[in-house]
C-alpha positions, 0 to 999 in steps of 0.5 A: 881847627876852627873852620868858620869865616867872618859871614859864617859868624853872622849868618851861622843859619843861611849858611848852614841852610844853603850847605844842607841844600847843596849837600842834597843837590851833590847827592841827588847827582851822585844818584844819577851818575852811579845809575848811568856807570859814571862811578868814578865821578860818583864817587868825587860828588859824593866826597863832596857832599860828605866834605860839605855835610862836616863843613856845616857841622863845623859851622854849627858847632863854631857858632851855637852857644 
């Protein structure tokens, strides 16, 4: 299944760049809500940062030659 769009055809490196940096803010907040207990949200922004890591791989893979 391809997963790109047209902007990620183009610009295949910003938007693998700005998903690694949004998968690092995802998981610097999953850190600090598992360390006040709120695990339930944890768990959510940690799917969304493992769901946002595979998104830019999908990119990678879709655009490298």
């Amino acid at each position: 299944m391809n997963m790109t769009t047209g902007f990620d055809r183009r610009h295949p490196r910003d938007v693998i760049l700005i998903r690694v940096l949004v998968t690092a803010w995802l998981l610097a907040l999953t850190g600090i809500l598992l360390a006040y207990g709120y695990w339930g949200w944890g768990l959510v922004t940690l799917a969304g940062a493992a769901a946002n890591i595979l998104w830019a791989y999908g990119v990678y893979r879709a655009t490298r030659r």
